[in-house]
GUDRENBA-933584 format. One record per residue (C-alpha): residue number from 1; y, x, z; residue in three letters. Coordinates in nm, 3 decimals, decimal comma. Layout:
BEGIN
k v u w r
NUM Y X Z ala
...
END
This chain:
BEGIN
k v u w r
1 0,911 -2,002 -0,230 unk
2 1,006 -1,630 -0,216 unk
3 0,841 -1,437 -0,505 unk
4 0,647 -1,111 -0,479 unk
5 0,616 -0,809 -0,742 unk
6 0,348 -0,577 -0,762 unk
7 0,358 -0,281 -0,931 unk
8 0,050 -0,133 -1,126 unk
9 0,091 0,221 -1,167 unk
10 -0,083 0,485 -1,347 unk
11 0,072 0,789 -1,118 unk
12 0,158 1,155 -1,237 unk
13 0,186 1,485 -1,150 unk
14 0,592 1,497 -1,247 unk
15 0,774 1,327 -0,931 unk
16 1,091 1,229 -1,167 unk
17 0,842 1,025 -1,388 unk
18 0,718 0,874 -1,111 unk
19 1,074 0,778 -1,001 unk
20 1,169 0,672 -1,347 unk
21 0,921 0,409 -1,352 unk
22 0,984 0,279 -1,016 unk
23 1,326 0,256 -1,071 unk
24 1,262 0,065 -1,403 unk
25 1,013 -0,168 -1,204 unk
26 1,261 -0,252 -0,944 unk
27 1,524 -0,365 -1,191 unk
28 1,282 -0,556 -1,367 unk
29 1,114 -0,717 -1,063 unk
30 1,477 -0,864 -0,937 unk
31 1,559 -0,978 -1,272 unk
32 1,240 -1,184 -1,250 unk
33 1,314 -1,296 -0,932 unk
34 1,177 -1,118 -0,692 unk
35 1,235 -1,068 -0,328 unk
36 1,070 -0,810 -0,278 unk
37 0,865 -0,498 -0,475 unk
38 0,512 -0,336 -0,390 unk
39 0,401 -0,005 -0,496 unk
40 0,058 0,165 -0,514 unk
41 -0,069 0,430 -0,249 unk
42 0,108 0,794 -0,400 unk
43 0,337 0,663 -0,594 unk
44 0,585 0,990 -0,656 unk
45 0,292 1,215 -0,696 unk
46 -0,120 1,158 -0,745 unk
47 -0,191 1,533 -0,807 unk
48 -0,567 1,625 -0,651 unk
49 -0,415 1,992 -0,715 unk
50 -0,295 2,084 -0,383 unk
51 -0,133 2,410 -0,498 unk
52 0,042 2,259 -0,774 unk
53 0,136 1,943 -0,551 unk
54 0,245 2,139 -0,268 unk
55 0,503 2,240 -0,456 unk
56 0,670 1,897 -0,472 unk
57 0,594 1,761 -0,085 unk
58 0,884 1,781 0,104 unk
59 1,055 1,595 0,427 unk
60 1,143 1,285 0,370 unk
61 1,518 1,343 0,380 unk
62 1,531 1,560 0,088 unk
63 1,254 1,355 -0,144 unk
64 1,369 1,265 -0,478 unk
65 1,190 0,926 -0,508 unk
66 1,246 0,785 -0,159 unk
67 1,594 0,870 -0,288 unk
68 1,562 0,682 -0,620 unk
69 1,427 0,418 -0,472 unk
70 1,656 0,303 -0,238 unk
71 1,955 0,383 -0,463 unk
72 1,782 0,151 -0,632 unk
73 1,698 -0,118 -0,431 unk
74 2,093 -0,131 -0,286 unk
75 2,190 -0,113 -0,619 unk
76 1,956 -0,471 -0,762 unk
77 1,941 -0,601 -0,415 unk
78 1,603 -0,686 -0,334 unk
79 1,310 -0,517 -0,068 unk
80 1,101 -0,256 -0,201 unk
81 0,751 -0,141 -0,032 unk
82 0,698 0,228 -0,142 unk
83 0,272 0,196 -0,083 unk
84 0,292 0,583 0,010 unk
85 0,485 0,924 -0,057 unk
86 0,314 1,271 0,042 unk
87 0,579 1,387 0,280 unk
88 0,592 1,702 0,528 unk
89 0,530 1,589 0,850 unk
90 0,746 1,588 1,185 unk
91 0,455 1,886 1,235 unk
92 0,432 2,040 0,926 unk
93 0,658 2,352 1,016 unk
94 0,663 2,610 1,293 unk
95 0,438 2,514 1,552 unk
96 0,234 2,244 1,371 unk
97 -0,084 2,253 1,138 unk
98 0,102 2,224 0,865 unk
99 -0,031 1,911 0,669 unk
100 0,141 1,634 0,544 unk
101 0,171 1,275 0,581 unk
102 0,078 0,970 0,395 unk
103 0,366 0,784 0,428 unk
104 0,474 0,392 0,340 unk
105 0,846 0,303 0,335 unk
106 0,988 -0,067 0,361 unk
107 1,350 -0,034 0,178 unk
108 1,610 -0,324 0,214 unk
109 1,828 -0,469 -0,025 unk
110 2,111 -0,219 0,116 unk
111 1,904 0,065 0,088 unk
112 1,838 0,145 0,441 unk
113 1,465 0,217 0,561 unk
114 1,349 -0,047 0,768 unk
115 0,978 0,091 0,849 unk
116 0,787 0,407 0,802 unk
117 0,376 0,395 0,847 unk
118 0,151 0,669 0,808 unk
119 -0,183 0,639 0,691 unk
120 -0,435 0,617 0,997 unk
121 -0,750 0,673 0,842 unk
122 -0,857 0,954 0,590 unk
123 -1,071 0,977 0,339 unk
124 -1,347 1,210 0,368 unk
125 -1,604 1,114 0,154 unk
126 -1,924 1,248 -0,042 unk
127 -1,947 1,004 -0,325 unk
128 -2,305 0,921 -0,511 unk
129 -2,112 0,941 -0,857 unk
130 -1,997 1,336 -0,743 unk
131 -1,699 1,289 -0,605 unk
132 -1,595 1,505 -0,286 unk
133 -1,281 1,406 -0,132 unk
134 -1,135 1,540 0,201 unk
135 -0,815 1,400 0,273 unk
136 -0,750 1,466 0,599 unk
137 -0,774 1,877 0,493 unk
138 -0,408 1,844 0,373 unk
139 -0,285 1,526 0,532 unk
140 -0,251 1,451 0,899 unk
141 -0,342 1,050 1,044 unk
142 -0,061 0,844 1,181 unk
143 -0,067 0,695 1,503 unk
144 0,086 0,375 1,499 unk
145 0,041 0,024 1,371 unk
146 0,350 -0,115 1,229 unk
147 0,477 -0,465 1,119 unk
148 0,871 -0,524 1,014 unk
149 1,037 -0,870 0,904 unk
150 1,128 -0,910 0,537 unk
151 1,209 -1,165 0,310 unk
152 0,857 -1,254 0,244 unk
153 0,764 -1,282 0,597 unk
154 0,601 -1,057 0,883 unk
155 0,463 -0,741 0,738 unk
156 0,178 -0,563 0,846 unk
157 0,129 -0,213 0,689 unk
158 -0,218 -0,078 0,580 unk
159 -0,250 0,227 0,322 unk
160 -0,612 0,243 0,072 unk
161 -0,891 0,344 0,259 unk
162 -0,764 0,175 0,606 unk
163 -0,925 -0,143 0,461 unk
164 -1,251 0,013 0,580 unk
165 -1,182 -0,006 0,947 unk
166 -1,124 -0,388 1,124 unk
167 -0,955 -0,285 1,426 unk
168 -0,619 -0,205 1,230 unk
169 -0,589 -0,570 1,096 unk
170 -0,691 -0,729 1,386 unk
171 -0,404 -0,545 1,574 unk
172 -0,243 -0,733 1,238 unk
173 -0,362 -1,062 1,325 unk
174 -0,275 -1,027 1,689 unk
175 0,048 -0,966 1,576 unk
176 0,082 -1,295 1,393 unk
177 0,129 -1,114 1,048 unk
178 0,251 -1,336 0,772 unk
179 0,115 -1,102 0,530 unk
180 -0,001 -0,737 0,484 unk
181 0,031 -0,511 0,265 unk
182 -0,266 -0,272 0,176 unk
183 -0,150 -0,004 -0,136 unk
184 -0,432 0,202 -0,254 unk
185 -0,539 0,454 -0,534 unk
186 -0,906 0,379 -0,530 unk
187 -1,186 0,541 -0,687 unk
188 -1,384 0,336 -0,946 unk
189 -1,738 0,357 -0,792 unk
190 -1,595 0,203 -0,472 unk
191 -1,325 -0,025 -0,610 unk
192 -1,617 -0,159 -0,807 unk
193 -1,849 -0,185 -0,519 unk
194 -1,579 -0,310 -0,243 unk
195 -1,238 -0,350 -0,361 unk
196 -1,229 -0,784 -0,404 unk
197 -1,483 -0,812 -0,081 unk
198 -1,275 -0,628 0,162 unk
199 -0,927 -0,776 0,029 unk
200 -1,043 -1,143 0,074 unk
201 -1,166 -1,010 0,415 unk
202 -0,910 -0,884 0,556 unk
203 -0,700 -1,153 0,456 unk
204 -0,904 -1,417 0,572 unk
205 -0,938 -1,262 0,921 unk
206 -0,606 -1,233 0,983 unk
207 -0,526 -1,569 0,829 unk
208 -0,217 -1,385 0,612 unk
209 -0,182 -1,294 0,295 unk
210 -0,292 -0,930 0,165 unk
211 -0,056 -0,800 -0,098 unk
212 -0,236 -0,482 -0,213 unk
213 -0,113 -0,265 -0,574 unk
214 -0,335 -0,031 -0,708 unk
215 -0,268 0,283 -0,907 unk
216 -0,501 0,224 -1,220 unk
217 -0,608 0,414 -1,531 unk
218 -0,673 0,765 -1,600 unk
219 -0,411 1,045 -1,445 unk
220 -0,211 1,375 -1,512 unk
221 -0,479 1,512 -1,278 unk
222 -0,815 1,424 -1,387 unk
223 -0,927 1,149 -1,217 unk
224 -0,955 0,796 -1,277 unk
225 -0,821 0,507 -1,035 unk
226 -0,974 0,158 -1,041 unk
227 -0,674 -0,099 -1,064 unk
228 -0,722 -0,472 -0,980 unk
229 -0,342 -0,474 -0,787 unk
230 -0,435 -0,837 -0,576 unk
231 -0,238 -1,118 -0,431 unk
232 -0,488 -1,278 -0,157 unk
233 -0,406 -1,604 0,013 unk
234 -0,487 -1,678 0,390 unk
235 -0,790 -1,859 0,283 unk
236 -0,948 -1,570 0,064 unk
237 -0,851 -1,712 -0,263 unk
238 -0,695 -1,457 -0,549 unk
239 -0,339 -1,520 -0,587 unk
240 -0,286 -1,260 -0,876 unk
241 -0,558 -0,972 -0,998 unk
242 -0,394 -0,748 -1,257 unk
243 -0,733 -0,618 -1,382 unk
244 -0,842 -0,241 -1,396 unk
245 -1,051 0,044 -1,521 unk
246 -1,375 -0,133 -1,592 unk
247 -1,169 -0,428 -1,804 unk
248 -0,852 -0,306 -1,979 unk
249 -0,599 -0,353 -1,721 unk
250 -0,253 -0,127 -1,767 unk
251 0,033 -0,044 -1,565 unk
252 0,287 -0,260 -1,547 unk
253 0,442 -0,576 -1,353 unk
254 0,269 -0,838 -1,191 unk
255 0,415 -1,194 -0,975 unk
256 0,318 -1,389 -0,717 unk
257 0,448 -1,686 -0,450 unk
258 0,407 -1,620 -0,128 unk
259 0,411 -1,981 0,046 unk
260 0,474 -2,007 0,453 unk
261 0,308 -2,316 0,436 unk
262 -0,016 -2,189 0,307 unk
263 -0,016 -1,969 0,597 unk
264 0,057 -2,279 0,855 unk
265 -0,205 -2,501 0,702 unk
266 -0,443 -2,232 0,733 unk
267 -0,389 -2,142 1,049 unk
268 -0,406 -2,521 1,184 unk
269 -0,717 -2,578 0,967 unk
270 -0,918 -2,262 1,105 unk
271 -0,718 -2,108 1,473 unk
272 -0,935 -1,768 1,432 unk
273 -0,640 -1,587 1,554 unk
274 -0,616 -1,859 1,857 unk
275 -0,984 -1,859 1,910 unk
276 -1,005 -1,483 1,892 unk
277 -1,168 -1,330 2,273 unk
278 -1,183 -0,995 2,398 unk
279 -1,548 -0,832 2,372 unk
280 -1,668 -0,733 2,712 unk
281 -1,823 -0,377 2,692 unk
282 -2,164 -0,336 2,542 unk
283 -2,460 -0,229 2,806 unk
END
């Protein structure tokens, strides 16, 4: 069975660091085995600083740990999922507004880029604990939903606080998804709250595995991420849960099978996705 890596990160504000580590991950994931690498949500840069961090977003083409990454990924030959770089957008120059985007990469074992997603849904939220966060003031949604065909399976891409919203993974299931990844940085009053109940969720509805790696720990910038980087199995049952803020877990390297026949025998057990019909309109 093909063998997954997740990597728990505990994300600066230095974008060679960040790179560093990655790198290091990647060689160590292939020597375990590996076919493929996950990443957490920001993983060349988790600065809540926008000044500061500004000064480190640029276009894809010219960022450093897109760069390292699939340098290093031709180099150890195996798949990497970068869970998201900050990257100026197709619009972020003349004649746009100027934000960014949230952006997943799917790297081959050559190096080449295989898929690009950008995260769909922002995070605007007024927290109970305090926190204020307004994503979408610096980052523009994406547009699309996007699977791509690796070594693992049918990929689905998802980034953090999509989890919230059904329609993108039923899109997922439609599209037969073997598995989907879902990277986040997460806040610790809602990874608490939500984090395990929407994983199994989504990847029981769309009868697929969820492969979701979490930044975890306390950060260069202040805040503090919850963790618990997940393996979830088509029937809701936790593969791999690499533990976070509210029980010691660290950065750090974490494995899991992914098994096609799991997926089958699910699917023939419970045919949701067969089953599925469209909604007529509400009155």
């Amino acid at each position: 069975m093909p063998r997954a890596a997740l990597f728990q990160m505990t994300s600066g504000i230095d974008p060679a660091a960040n790179a560093e580590a990655i790198v290091a991950a990647i060689a160590e994931a292939r020597r375990e085995g590996a076919a493929m690498l996950f990443t957490p949500e920001m993983c060349g840069l988790l600065d809540r600083d926008r000044k500061r961090g500004a000064a480190h977003v640029v276009a894809e083409g010219k960022n450093p740990v897109l760069a390292a990454a699939r340098e290093a990924a031709a180099r150890e030959g195996i798949w990497v999922h970068l869970g998201s770089l900050a990257v100026k957008g197709d619009d972020a120059g003349e004649g746009g507004d100027g934000r960014f985007a949230n952006r997943a990469f799917v790297i081959d074992d050559t190096g080449a880029v295989r898929a690009r997603y950008d995260k769909i849904h922002m995070f605007d939220v007024d927290l109970a604990s305090g926190e204020s966060w307004r994503e979408s003031n610096a980052y523009a949604p994406g547009r699309e939903v996007v699977t791509v065909d690796t070594p693992l399976g049918k990929l689905g891409l998802a980034i953090c606080y999509d989890i919230r919203f059904p329609a993108l993974f039923e899109a997922l299931g439609r599209a037969k998804c073997d598995l989907i990844a879902i990277p986040a940085a997460f806040t610790v009053p809602t990874g608490r709250a939500h984090w395990h109940l929407l994983q199994c969720a989504r990847a029981v509805e769309a009868s697929a595995y969820v492969i979701s790696a979490a930044q975890v720990g306390e950060h260069a910038d202040g805040r503090t991420t919850y963790g618990h980087s997940l393996v979830v199995d088509p029937w809701g049952e936790i593969r791999l849960d690499m533990g976070g803020a509210d029980d010691g877990g660290r950065p750090g390297l974490g494995f899991a099978e992914i098994d096609p026949a799991r997926i089958a025998e699910v699917r023939a057990q419970l045919p949701s996705l067969a089953n599925r019909q469209a909604l007529p309109s509400p009155l």
